[in-house]
N, C-alpha and C positions, 0 to 999 in steps of 0.2 A: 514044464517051465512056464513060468508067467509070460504076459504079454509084454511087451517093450514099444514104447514109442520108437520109430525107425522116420526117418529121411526118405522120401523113396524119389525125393525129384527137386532140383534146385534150378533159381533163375535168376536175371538179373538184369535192372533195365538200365540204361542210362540216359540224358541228354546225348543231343549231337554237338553243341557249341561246347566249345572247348576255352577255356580263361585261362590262359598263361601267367607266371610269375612277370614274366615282359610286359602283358598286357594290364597289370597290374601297375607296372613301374609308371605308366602313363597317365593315372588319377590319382593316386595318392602317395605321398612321400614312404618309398619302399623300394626294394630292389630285390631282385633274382637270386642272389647273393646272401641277404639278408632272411627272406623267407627259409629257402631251402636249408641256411645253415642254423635255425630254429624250428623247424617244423619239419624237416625232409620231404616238402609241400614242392611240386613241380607245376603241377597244372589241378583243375578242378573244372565239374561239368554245370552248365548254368541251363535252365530250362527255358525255351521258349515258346512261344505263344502255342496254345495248346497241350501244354507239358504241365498239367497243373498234377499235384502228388498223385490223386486217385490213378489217370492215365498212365505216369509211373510205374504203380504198382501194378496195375491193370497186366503193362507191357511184362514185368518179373512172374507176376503171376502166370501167364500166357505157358513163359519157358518152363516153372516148373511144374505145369499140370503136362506139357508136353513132354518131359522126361518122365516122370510118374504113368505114362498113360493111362490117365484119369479124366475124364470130362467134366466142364464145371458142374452139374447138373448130379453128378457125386458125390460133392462137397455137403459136410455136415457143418462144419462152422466156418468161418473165416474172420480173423483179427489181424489188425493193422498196428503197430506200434509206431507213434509219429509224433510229434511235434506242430508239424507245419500240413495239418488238414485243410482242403479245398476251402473250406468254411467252418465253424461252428457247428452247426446244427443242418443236416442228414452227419453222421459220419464218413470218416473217408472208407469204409469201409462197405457200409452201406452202395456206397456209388462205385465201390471194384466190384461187388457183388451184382448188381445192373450193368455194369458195363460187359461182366463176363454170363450174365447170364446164367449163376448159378440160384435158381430159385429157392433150392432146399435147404442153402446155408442160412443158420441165423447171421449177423455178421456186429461185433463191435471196434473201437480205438482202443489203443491202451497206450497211456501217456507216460513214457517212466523215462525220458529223454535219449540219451545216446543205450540206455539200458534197456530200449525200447524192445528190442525182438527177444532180447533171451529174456525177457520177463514173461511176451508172449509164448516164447517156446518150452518155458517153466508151467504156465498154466494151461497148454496145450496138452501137454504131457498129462498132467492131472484128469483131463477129460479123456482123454485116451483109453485111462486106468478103469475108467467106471464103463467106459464105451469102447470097446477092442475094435469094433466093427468100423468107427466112424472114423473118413477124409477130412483131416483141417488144412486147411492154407493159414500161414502165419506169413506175414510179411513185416517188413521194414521200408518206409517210405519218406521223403523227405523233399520238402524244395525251401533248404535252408538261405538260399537267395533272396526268397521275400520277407526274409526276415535278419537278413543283416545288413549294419549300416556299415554303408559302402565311404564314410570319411572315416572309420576307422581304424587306422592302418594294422592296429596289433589282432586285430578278430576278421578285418576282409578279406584277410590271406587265407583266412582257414577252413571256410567252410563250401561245401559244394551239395549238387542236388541229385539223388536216385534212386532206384528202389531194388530190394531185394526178397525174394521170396522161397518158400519150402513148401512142400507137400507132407504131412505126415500120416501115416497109417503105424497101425498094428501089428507085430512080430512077434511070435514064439520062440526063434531061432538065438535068441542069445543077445542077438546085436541089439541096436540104438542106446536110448536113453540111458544110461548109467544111474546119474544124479544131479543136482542143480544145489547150488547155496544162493540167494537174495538179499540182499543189504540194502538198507537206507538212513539216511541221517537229514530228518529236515531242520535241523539247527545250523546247517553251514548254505542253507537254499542262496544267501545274497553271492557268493561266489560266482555260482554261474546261475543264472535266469535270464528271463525273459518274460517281460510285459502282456497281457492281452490287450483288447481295444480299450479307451476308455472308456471308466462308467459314464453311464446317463442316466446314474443315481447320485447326485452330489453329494450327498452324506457317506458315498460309499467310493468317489473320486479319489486317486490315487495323487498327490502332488506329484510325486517323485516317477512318473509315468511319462515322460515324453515321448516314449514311442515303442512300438511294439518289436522290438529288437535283440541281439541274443546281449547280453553283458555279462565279460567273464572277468574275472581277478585269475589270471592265469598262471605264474608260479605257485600261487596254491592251491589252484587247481591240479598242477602237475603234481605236487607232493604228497596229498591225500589220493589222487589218481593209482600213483604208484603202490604206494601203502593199502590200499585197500583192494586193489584186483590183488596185489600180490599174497594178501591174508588170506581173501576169498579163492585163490584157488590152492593154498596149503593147508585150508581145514577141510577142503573137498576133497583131493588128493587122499588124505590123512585118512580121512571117512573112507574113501572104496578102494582103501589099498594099494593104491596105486602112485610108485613112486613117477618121481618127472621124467626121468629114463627112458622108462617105458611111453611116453607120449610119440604117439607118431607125428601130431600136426597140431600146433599152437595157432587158435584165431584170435586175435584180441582187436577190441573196440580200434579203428584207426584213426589216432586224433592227431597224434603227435610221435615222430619217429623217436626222440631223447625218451618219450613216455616209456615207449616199446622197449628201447636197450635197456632202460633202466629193470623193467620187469622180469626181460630174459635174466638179467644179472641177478637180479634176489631169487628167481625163483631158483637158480642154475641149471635154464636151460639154453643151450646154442642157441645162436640168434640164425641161423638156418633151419630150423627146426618152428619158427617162428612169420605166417604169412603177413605179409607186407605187402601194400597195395596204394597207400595213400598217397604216394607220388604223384598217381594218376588223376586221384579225386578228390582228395582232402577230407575232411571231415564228414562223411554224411549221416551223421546223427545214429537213431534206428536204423536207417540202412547198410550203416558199416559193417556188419557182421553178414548180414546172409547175399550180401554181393562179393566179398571175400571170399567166404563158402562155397557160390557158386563158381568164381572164378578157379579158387583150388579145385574142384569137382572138377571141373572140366580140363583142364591140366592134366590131369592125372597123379594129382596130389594126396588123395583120400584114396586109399585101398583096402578092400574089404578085411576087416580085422583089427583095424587101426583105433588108438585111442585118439578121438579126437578133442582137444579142450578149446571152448570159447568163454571167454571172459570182456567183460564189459565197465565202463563208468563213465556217468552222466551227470546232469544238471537234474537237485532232487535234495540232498544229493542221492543217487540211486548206484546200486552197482552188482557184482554177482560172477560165478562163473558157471560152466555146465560142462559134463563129461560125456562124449559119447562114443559107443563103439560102431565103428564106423559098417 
């Protein structure tokens, strides 16, 4: 039997401050009420001083080399999927690489927005295939906080900051990786983006730049949202034979709880059947998926044999699903 990409260790970091829908009612015209009954949004984690993404992930990384019982110093690559890196230029990756002291990792970013980790754990996978032997760390990491603006009311409900990470290795035994589908469309990118600095190339100056921030047009967000995890994971299904029935554990991107019902329902799968989590945290980008992950993981949600599906959609626009056996 061929090798398989397998999971052998999951983590998850988060901030300690905690931002209330309450806490919210007190700067911008919004209420508890309001959020929760569009967003299913409770609370969300904000990063403080010292909490820049690398650190984050740094912290996820930690948990899932410590489940893996793997040392950094194992590690043959390690990629970061993010949005919201320490800076430009080292990546953030580079600097969880230094922080944890794995020398032997090469290390890059991968930017594909909220699509950010299962794009990494799509091209992890593919190295895996040519190299059986080799430890990646894939993460998801985010400190969407320093990059939203906080006067407006319909996007500073939504987003929060933290990282989430895996360890993968090589398997003969049947399990992990299944398969993956990948989508993108950059003809709908004004939907949702987000600015970089300005140039200080005038001829290359952005008018429409005021500030490096996320902006979304958000009911069509939610409708192409829906329509497209729910395609991407009925051509996936289709492909490895495997009807929804048989799923043991649905992870999907956490942006929006209307998003989720809506998906469970096309795809028709129970909405118990379905991890939900954003209550706690809102939106974090790349890190929504493999801090869900880890949370089911440790629950004892994921039982060996189990088909697990994650599916994702992003600002890109980017999106995908991936199948695994647990």
């Amino acid at each position: 039997m061929s090798t398989r990409t397998v999971i052998v260790g999951t983590g998850s970091f988060l901030p300690a401050r905690v931002l209330t829908n309450s806490d919210l009612e007190k700067t911008v015209d919004t209420s508890d009420e309001w959020i929760t009954t569009r967003t299913g949004i409770k609370s969300r984690r904000i990063a403080a001083r010292g909490e820049e993404t690398s650190m984050l992930a740094a912290g996820a990384a930690r948990q899932a080399l410590a489940m893996a019982g793997i040392t950094p110093a194992e590690l043959d690559m390690i990629v970061v999927g993010t949005i919201t890196p320490d800076m430009t230029m080292p990546s953030c990756a580079c600097l969880v690489q230094q922080e944890l002291g794995a020398e032997n990792a090469f290390a890059f970013d991968l930017n594909a927005a909220c699509s950010g980790f299962l794009y990494g754990l799509d091209l992890a996978d593919k190295y895996l295939c040519q190299n059986p032997a080799w430890k990646i760390l894939v993460i998801g990491a985010e400190t969407l906080s320093t990059r939203t603006n906080w006067q407006d009311r319909n996007t500073c409900v939504l987003f929060g900051d933290g990282a989430g990470a895996v360890v993968l290795a090589g398997d003969g035994k049947g399990r992990g990786m299944l398969g993956s589908r990948l989508f993108s469309d950059g003809r709908l990118w004004r939907l949702l983006s987000m600015e970089g600095a300005p140039s200080l190339n005038p001829d290359l100056a952005r008018p429409e730049n005021d500030g490096s921030y996320i902006r979304m047009e958000g009911r069509e967000v939610f409708k192409h949202a829906v329509r497209s995890m729910g395609d991407a994971v009925t051509r996936l299904l289709a492909e490895q034979g495997v009807a929804a029935a048989d799923l043991g554990l649905v992870i999907p991107h956490q942006a929006n709880l209307r998003i989720l019902q809506s998906l469970a329902e096309r795809l028709g799968i129970p909405l118990e059947k379905v991890y939900i989590n954003m209550h706690k945290y809102g939106n974090t980008s790349a890190a929504s998926l493999p801090i869900a992950m880890d949370e089911a993981n440790r629950e004892g949600r994921l039982a060996a044999g189990d088909l697990l599906l994650l599916c994702a959609f992003g600002g890109g626009f980017t999106w995908g699903a991936a199948l695994i056996r647990w």
